[in-house]
C-alpha positions in Angstrom: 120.3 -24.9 92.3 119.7 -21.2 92.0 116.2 -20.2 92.7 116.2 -16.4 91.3 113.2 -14.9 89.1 114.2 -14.6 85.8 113.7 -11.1 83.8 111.0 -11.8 81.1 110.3 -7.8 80.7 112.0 -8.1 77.1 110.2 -11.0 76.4 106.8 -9.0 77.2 107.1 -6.1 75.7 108.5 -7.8 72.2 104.9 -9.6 72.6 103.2 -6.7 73.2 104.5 -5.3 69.9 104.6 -7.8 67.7 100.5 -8.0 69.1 100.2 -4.5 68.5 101.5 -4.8 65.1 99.5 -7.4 63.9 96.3 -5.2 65.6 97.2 -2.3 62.7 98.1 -4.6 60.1 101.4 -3.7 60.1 103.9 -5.6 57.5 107.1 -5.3 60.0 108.0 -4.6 63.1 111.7 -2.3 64.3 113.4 -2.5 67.1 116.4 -0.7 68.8 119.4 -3.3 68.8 119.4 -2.1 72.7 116.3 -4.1 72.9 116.9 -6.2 70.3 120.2 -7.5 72.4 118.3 -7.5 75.8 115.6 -9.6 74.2 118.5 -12.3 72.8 120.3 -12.3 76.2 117.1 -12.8 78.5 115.9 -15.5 75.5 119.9 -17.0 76.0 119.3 -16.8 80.2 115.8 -18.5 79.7 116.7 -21.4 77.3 119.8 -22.1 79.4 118.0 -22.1 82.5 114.9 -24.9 81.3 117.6 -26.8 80.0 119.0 -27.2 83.1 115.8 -27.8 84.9 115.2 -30.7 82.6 118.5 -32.0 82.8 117.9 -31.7 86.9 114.2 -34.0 86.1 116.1 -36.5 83.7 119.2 -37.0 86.1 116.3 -37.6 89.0 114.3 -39.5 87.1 117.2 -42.3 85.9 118.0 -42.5 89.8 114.5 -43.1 90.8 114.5 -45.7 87.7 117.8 -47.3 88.7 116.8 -47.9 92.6 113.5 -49.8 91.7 113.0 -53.0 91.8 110.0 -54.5 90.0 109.6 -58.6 90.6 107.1 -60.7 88.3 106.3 -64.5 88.9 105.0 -66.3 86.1 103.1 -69.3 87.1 101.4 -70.7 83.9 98.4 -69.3 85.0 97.4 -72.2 87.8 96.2 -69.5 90.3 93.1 -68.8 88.7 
């Protein structure tokens, strides 16, 4: 598994002006489709990567599930 930061500063920065926006009342927001694309690829990146991460938790957890063993011993209830 690759272990490299991911790029969020399009993320951020979309935040900060949709934020500012709101702060003036502003009805819409533009931006360049530069930025516009940079914020779909990191978005893509992003999504891509947490979906592997949880496909890396499920795949763990099944063989963690698989490898236990859990015994029960019904008795009727005479041990009491």
């Amino acid at each position: 598994m690759q272990n490299k930061l991911l790029n969020t500063i399009p993320i951020q920065t979309f935040i900060k002006n949709v934020s500012s926006a709101d702060s003036s009342n502003a009805k819409e927001i533009r931006i360049p489709i530069k930025d516009a694309k940079n914020l779909a690829f990191t978005l893509g990146i992003l999504m891509s990567k947490l979906n592997s991460d949880l496909q890396e938790v499920i795949n763990k957890t099944q063989t963690e599930t698989n490898t236990e063993t859990i015994q029960i011993s019904m008795d009727g209830g005479s041990g009491w």
